[in-house]
BAROGU-427964 format. One record per residue: residue number from 1; chain; x, y negated, z of N, C-alpha, C in turn. Coordinates in Angstrom, 2 decimals, always signed. Atoms other than C-alpha are relative to their C-alpha. Example, Ala and Ser with C-alpha at 12.3 -4.5 7.8 and 13.67 -1.06 7.14 Angstrom:
<recs>
<rec k="1" c="A" n_X="+0.89" n_Y="+1.19" n_Z="+0.00" ca_X="+12.30" ca_Y="+4.50" ca_Z="+7.80" c_X="+0.90" c_Y="-1.20" c_Z="+0.00"/>
<rec k="2" c="A" n_X="-0.82" n_Y="+1.19" n_Z="-0.06" ca_X="+13.67" ca_Y="+1.06" ca_Z="+7.14" c_X="-0.77" c_Y="-1.09" c_Z="+0.73"/>
</recs>
This chain:
<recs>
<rec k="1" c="A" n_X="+0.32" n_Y="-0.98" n_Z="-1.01" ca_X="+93.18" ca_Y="-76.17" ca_Z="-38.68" c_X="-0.96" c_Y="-0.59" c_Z="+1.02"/>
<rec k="2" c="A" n_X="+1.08" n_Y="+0.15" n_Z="-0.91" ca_X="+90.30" ca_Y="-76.37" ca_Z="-36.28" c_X="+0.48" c_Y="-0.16" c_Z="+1.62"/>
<rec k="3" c="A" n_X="-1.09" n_Y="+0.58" n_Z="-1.54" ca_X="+91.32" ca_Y="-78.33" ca_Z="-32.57" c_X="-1.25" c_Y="+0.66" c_Z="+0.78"/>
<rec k="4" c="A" n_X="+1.19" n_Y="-0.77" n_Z="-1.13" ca_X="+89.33" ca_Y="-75.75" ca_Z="-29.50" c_X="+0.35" c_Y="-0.88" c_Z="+0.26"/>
<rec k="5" c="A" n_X="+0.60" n_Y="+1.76" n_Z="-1.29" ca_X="+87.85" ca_Y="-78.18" ca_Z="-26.99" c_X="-0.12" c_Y="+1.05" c_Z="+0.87"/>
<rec k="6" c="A" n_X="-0.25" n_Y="-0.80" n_Z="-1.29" ca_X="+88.74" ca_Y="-77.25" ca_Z="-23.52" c_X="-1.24" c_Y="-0.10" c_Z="+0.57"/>
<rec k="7" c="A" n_X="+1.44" n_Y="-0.19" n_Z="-0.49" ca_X="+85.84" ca_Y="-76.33" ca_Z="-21.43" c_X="-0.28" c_Y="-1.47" c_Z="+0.86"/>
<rec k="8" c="A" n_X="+0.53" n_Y="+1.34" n_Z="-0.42" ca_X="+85.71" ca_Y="-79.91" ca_Z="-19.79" c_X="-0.48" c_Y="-1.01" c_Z="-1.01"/>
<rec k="9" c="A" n_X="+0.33" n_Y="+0.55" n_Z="+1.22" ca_X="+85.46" ca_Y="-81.22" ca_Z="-23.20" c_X="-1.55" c_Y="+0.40" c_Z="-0.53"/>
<rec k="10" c="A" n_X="+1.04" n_Y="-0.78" n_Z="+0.88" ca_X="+82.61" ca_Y="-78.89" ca_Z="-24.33" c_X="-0.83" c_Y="-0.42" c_Z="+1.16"/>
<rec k="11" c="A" n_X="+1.03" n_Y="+0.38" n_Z="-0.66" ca_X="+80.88" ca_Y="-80.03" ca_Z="-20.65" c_X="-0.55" c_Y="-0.96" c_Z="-0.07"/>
<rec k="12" c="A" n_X="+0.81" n_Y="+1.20" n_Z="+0.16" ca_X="+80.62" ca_Y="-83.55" ca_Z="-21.42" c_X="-0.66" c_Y="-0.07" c_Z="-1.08"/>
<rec k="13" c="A" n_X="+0.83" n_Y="-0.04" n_Z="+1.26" ca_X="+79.45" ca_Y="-82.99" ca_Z="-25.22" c_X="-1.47" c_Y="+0.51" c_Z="+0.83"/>
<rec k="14" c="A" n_X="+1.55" n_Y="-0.26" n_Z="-0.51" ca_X="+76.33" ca_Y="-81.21" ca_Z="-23.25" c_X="-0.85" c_Y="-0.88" c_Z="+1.03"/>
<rec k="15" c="A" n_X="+0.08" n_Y="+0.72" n_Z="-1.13" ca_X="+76.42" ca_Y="-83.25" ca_Z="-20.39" c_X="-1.27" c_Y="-1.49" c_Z="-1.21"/>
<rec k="16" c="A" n_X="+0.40" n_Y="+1.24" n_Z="+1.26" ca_X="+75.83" ca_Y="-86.49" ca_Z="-23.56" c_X="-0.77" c_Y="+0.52" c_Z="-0.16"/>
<rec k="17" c="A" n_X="+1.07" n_Y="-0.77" n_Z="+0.89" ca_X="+73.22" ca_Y="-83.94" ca_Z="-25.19" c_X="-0.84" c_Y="-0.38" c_Z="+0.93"/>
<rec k="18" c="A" n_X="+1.46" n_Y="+0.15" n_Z="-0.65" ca_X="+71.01" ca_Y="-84.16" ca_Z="-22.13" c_X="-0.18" c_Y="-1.36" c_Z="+0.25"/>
<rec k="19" c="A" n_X="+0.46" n_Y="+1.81" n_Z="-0.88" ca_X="+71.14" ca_Y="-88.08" ca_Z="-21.14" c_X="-0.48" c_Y="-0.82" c_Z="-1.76"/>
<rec k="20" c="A" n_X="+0.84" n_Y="+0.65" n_Z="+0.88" ca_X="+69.86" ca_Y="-88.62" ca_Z="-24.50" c_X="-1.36" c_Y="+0.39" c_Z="+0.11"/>
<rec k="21" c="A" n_X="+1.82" n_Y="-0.10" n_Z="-0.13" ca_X="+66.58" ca_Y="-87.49" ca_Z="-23.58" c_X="-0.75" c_Y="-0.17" c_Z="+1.81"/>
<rec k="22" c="A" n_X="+0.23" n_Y="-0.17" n_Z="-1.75" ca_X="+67.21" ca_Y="-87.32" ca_Z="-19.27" c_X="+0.12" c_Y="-1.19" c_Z="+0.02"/>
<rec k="23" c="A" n_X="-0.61" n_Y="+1.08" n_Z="-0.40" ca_X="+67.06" ca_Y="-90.82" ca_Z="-17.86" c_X="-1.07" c_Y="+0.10" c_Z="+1.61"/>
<rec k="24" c="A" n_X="+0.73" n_Y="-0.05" n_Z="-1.54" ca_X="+65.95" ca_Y="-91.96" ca_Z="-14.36" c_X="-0.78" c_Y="-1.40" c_Z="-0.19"/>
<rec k="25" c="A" n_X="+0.53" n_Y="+1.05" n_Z="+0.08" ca_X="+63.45" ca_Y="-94.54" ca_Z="-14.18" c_X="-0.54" c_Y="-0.55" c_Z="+1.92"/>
<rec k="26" c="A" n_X="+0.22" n_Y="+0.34" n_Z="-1.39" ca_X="+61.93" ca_Y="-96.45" ca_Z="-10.77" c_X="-0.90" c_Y="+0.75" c_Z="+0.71"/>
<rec k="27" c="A" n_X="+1.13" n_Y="-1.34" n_Z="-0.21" ca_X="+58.66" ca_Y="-93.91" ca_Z="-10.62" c_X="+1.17" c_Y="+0.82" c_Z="+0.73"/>
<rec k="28" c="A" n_X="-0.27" n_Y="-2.03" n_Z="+0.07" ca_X="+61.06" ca_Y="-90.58" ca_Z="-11.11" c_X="+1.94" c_Y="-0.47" c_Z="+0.00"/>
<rec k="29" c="A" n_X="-1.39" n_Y="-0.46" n_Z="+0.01" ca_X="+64.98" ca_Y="-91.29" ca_Z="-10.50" c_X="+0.58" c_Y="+0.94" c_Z="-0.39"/>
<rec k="30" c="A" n_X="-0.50" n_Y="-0.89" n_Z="+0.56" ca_X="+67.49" ca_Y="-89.31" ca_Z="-11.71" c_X="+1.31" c_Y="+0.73" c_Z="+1.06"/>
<rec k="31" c="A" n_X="-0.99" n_Y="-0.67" n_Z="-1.44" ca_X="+69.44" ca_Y="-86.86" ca_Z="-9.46" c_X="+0.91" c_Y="+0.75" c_Z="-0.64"/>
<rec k="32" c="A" n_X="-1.13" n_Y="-0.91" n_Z="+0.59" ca_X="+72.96" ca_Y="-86.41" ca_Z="-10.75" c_X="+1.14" c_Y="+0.69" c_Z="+0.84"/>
<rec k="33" c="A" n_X="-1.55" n_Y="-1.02" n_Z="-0.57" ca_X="+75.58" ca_Y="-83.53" ca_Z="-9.93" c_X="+1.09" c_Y="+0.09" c_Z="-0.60"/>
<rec k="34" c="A" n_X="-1.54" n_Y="-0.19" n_Z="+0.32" ca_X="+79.08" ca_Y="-84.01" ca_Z="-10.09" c_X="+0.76" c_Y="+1.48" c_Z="+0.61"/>
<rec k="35" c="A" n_X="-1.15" n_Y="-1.26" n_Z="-0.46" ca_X="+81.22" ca_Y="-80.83" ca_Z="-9.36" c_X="+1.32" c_Y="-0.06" c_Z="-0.21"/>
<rec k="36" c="A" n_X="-1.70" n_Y="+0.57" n_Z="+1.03" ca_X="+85.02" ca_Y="-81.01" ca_Z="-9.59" c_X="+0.10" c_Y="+2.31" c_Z="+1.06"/>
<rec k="37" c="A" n_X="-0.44" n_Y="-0.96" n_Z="+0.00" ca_X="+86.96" ca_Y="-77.49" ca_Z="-8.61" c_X="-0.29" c_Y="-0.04" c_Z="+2.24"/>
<rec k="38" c="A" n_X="-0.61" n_Y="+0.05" n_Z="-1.38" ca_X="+87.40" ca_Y="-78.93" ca_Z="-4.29" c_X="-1.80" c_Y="-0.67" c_Z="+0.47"/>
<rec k="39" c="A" n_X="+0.65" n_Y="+0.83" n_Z="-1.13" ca_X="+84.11" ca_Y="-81.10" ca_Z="-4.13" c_X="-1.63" c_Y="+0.21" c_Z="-0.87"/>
<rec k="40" c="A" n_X="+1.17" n_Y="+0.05" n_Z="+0.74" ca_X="+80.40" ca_Y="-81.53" ca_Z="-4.88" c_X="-0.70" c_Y="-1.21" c_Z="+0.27"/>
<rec k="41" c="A" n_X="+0.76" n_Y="+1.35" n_Z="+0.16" ca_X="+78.67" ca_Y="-85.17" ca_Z="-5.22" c_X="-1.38" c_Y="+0.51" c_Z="-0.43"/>
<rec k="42" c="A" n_X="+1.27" n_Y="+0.42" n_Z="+1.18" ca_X="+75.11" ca_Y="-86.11" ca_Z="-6.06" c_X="-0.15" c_Y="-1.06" c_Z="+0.50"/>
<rec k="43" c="A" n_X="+0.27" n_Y="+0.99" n_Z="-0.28" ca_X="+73.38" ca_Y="-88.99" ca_Z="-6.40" c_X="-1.27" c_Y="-0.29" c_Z="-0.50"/>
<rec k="44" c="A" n_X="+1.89" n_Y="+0.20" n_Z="-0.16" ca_X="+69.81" ca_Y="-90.30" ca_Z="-6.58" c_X="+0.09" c_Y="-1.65" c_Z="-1.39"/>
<rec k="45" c="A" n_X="-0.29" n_Y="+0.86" n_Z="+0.84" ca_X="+70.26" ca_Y="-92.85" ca_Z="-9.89" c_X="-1.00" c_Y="-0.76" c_Z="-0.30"/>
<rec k="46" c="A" n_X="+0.61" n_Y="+0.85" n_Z="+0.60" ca_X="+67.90" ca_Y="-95.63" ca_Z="-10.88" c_X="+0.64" c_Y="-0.35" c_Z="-1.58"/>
<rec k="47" c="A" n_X="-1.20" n_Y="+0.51" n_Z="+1.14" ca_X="+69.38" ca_Y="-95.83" ca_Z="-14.92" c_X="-0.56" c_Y="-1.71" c_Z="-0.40"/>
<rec k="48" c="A" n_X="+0.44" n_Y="+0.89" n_Z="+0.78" ca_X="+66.83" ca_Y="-98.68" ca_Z="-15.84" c_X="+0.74" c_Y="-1.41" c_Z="+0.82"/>
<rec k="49" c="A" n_X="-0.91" n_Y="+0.97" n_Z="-0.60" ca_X="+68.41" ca_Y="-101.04" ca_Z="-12.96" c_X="+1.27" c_Y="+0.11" c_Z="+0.00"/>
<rec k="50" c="A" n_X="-1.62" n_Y="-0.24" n_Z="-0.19" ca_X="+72.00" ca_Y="-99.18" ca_Z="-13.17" c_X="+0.41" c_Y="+0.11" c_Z="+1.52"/>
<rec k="51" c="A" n_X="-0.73" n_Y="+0.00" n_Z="-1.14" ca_X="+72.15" ca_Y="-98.81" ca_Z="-9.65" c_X="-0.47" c_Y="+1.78" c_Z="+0.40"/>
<rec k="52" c="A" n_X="+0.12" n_Y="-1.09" n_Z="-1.06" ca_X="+72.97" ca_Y="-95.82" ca_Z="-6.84" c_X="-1.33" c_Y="-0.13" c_Z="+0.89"/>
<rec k="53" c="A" n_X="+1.10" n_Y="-0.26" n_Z="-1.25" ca_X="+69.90" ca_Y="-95.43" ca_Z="-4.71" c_X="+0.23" c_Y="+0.58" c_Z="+1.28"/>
<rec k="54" c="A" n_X="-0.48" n_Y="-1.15" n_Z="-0.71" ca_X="+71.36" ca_Y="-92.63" ca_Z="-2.80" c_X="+0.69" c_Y="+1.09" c_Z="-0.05"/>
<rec k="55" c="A" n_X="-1.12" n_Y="-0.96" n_Z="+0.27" ca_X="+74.53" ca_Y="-90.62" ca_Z="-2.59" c_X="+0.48" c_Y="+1.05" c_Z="+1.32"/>
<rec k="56" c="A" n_X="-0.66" n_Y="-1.34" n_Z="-1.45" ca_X="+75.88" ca_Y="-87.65" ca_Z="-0.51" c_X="+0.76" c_Y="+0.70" c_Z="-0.31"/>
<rec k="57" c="A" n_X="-1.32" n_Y="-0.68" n_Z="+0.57" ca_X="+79.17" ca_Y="-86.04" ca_Z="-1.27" c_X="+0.00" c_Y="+1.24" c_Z="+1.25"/>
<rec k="58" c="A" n_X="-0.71" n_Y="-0.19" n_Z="-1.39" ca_X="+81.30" ca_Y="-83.56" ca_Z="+0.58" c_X="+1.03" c_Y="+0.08" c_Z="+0.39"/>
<rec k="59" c="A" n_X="-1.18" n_Y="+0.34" n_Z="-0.97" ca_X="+84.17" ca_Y="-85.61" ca_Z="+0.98" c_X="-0.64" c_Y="-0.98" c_Z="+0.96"/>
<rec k="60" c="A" n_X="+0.32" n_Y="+1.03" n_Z="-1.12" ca_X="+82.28" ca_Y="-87.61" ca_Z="+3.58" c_X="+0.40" c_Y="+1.12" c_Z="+1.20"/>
<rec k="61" c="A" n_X="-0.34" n_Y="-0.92" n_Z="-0.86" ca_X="+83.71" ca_Y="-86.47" ca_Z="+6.98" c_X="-0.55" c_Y="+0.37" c_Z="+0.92"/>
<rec k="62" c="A" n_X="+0.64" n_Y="-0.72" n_Z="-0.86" ca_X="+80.82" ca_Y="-85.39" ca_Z="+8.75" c_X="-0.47" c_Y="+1.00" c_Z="-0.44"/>
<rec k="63" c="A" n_X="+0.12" n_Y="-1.43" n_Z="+0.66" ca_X="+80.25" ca_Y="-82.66" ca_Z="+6.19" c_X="+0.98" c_Y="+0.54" c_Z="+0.10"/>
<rec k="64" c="A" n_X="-1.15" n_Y="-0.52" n_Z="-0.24" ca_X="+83.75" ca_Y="-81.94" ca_Z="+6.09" c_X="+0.55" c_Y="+0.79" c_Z="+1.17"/>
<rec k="65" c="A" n_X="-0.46" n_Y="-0.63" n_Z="-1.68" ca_X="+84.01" ca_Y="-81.47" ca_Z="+9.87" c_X="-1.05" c_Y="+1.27" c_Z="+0.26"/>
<rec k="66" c="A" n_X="+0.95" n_Y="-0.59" n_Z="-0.14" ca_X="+80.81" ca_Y="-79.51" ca_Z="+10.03" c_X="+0.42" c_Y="+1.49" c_Z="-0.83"/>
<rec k="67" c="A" n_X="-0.24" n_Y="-1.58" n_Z="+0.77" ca_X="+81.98" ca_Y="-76.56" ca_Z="+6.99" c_X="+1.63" c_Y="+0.33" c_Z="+0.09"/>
<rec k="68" c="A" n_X="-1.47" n_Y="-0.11" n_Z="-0.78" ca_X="+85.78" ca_Y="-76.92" ca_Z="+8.82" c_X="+0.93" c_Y="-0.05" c_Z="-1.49"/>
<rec k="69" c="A" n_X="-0.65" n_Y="+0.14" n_Z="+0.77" ca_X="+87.09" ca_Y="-77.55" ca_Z="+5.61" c_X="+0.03" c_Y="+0.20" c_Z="-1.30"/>
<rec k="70" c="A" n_X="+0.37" n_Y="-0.80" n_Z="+1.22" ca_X="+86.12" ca_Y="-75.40" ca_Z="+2.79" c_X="-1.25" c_Y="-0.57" c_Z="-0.53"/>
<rec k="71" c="A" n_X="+1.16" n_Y="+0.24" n_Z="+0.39" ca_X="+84.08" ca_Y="-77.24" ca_Z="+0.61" c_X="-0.03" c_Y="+0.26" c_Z="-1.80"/>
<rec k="72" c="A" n_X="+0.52" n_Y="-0.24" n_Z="+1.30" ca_X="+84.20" ca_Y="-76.04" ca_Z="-2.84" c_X="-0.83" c_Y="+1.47" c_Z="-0.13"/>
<rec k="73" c="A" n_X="+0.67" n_Y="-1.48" n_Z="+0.02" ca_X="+81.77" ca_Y="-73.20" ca_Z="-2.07" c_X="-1.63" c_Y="-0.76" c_Z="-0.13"/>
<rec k="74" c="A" n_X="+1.76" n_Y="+0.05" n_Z="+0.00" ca_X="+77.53" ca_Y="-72.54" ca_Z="-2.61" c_X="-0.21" c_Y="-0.41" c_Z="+1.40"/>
<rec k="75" c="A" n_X="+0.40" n_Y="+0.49" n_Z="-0.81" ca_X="+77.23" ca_Y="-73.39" ca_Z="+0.79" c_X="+0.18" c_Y="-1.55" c_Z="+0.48"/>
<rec k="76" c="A" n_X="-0.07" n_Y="+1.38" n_Z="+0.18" ca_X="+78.86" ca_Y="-76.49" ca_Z="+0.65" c_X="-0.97" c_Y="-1.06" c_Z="-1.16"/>
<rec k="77" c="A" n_X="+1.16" n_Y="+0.18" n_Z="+0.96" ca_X="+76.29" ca_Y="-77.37" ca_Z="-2.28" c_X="-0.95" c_Y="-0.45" c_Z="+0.86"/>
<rec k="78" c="A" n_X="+1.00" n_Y="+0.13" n_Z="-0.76" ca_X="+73.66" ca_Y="-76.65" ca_Z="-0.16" c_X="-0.70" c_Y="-1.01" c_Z="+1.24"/>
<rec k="79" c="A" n_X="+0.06" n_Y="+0.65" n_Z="-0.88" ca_X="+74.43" ca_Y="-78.75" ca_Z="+2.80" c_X="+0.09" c_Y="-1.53" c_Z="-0.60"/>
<rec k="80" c="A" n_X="-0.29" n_Y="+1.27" n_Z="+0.72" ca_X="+75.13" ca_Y="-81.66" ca_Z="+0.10" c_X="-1.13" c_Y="-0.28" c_Z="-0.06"/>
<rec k="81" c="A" n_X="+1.14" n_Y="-0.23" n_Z="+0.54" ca_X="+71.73" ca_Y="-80.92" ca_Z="-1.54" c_X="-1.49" c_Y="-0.71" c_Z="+1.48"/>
<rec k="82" c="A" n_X="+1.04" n_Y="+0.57" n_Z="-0.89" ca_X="+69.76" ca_Y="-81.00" ca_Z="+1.76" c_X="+0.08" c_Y="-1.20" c_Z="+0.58"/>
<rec k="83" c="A" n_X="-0.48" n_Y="+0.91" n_Z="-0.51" ca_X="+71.63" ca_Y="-83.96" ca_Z="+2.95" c_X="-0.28" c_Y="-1.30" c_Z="-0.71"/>
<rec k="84" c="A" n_X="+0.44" n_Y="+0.78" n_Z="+1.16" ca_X="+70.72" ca_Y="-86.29" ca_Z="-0.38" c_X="-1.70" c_Y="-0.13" c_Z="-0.32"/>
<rec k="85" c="A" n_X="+0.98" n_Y="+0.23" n_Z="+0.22" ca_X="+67.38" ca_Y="-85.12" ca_Z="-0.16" c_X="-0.92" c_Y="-0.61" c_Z="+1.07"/>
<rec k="86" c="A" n_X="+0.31" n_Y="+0.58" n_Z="-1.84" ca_X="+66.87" ca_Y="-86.42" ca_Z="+3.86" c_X="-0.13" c_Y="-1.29" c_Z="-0.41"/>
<rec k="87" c="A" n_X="-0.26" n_Y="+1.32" n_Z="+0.01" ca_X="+68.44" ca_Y="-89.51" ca_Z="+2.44" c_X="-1.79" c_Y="-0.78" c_Z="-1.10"/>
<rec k="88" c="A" n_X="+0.94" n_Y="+0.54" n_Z="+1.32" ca_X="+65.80" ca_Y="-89.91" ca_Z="-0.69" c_X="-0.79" c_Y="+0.04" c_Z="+0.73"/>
<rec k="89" c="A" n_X="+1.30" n_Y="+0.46" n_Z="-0.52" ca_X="+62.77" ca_Y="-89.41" ca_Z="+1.45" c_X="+0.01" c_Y="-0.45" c_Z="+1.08"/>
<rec k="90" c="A" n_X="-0.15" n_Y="+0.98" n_Z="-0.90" ca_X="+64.14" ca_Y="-91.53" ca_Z="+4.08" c_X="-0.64" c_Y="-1.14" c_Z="-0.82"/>
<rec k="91" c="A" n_X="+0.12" n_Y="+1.12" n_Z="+0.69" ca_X="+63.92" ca_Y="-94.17" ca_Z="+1.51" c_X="-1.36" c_Y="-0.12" c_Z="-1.10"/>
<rec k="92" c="A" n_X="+1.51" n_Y="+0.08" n_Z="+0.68" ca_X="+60.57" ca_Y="-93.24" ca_Z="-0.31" c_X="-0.34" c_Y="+0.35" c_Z="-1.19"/>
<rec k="93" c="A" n_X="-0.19" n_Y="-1.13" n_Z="+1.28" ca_X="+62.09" ca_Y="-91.10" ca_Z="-3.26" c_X="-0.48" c_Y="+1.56" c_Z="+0.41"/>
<rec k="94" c="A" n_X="+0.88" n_Y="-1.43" n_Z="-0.35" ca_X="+59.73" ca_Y="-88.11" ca_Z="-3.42" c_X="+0.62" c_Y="+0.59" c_Z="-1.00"/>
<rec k="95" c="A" n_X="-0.22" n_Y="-0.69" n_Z="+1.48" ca_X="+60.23" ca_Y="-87.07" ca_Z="-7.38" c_X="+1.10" c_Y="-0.54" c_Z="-0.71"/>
<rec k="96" c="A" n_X="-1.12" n_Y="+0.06" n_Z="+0.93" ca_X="+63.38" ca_Y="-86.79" ca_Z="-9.46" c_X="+0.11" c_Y="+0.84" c_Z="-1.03"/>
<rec k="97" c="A" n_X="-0.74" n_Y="-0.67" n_Z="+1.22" ca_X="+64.80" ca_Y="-85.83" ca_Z="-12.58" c_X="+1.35" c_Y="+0.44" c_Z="-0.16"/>
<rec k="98" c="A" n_X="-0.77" n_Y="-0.71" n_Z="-0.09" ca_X="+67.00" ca_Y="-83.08" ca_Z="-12.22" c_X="+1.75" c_Y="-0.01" c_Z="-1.69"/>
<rec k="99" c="A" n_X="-0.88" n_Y="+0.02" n_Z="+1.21" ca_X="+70.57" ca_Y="-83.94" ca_Z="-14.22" c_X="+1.15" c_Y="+1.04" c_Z="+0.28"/>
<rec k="100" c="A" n_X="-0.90" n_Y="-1.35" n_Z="-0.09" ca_X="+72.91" ca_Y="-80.83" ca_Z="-14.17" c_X="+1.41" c_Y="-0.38" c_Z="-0.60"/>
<rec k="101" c="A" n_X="-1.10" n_Y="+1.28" n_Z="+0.69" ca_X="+75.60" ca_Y="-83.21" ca_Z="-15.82" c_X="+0.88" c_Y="+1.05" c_Z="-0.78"/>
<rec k="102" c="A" n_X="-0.25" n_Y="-1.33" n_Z="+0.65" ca_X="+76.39" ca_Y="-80.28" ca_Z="-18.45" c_X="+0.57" c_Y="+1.33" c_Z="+0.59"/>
<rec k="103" c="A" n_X="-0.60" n_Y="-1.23" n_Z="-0.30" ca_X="+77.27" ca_Y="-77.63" ca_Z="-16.19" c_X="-1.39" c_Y="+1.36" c_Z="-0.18"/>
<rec k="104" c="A" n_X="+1.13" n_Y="-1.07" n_Z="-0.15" ca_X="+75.07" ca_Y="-74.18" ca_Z="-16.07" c_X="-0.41" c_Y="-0.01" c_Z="+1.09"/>
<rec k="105" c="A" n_X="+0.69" n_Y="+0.46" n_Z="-1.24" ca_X="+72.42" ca_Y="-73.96" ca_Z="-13.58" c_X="+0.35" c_Y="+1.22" c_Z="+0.67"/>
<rec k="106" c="A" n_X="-0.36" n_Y="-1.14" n_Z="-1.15" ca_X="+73.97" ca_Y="-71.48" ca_Z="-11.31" c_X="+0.74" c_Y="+0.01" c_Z="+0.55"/>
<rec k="107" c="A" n_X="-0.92" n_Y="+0.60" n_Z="-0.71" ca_X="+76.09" ca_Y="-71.26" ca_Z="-8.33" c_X="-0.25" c_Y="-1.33" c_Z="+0.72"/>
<rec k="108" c="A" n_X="-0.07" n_Y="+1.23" n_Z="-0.63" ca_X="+76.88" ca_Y="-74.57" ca_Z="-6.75" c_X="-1.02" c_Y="-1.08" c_Z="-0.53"/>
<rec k="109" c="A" n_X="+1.03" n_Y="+0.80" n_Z="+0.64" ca_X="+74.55" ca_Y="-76.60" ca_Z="-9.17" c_X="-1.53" c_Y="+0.79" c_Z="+0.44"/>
<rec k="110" c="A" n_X="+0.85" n_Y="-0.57" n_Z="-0.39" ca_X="+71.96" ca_Y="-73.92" ca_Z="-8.40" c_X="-0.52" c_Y="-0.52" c_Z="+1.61"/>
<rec k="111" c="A" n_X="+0.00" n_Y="+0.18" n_Z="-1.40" ca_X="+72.36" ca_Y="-74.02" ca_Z="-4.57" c_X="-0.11" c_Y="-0.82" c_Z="+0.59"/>
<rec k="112" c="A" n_X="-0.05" n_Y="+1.18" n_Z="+0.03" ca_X="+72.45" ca_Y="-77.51" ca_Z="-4.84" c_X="-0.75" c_Y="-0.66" c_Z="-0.50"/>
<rec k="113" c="A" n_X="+1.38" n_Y="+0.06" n_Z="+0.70" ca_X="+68.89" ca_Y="-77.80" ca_Z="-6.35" c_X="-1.06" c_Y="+0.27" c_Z="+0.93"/>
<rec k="114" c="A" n_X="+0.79" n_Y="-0.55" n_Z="-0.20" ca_X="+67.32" ca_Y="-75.21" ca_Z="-4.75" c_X="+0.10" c_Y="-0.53" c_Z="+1.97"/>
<rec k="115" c="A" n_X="-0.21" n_Y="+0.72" n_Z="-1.52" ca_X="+68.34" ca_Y="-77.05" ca_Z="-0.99" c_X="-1.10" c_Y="-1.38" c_Z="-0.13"/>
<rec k="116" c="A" n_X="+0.76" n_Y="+1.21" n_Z="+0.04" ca_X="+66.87" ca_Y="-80.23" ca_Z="-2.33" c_X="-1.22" c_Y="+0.51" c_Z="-0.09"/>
<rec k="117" c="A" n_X="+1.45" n_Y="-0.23" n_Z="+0.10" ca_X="+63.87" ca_Y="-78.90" ca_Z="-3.05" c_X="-0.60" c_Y="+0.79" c_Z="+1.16"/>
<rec k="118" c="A" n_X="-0.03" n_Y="-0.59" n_Z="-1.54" ca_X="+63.96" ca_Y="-76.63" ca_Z="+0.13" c_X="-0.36" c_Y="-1.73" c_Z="+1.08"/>
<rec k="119" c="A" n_X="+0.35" n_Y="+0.62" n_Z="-0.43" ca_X="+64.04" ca_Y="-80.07" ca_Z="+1.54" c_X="-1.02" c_Y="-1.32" c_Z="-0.04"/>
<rec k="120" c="A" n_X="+0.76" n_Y="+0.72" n_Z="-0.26" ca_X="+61.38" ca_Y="-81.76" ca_Z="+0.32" c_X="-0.35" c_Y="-0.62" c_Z="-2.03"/>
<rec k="121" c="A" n_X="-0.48" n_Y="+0.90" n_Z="+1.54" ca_X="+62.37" ca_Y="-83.58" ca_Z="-3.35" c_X="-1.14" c_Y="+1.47" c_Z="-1.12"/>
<rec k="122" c="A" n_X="+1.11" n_Y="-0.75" n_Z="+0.54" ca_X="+59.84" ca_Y="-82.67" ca_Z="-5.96" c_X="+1.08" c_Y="-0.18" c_Z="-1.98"/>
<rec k="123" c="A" n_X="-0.22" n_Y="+0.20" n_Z="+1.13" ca_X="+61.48" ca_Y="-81.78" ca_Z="-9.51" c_X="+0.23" c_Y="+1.52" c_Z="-0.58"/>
</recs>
């Protein structure tokens, strides 16, 4: 009999599908989104060195205090998004490579794109 794969299962099979062809290099970094059900991460990735460049969540508690609590919403995205992209062209990251880390581009991954690029980040 045939074993369904729960939908977190079926995100990382896509999630894998794209980092075989998405990577971040020192030019063009790679700007990945984590989503869980309460929170939204990204991060600004170098893969060829393996390091973080630049991260912005919103369990940090000056976002937290700022959206009084509620952060698994599009607006919480947004304020992530613009907040990661302040940090990147603080530091001299203009252009990234957008990693959606297998979710669909809409909603919170959406809102959380379309902020970064609102603020500046070219991808």
């Amino acid at each position: 009999m045939i074993e369904k794969r729960s939908r977190n299962e079926m995100r990382q099979v896509r999630h894998e599908r794209l980092r075989r062809t998405l990577s971040g290099t020192p030019d063009r970094p790679r700007l990945s989104v984590f989503r869980s059900l309460k929170h939204v991460v990204a991060q600004i990735i170098d893969d060829e060195a393996g390091r973080t460049l630049v991260a912005a969540s919103s369990v940090e508690p000056d976002i937290r205090a700022t959206l009084g609590g509620r952060t698994g919403n599009a607006e919480t995205a947004r304020t992530v998004g613009r907040l990661v992209a302040e940090r990147a062209l603080a530091k001299g990251i203009k252009a990234v490579v957008f990693d959606r880390g297998g979710h669909m581009f809409h909603g919170r991954v959406k809102a959380l794109a379309d902020a970064a690029r609102e603020a500046g980040l070219d991808f």
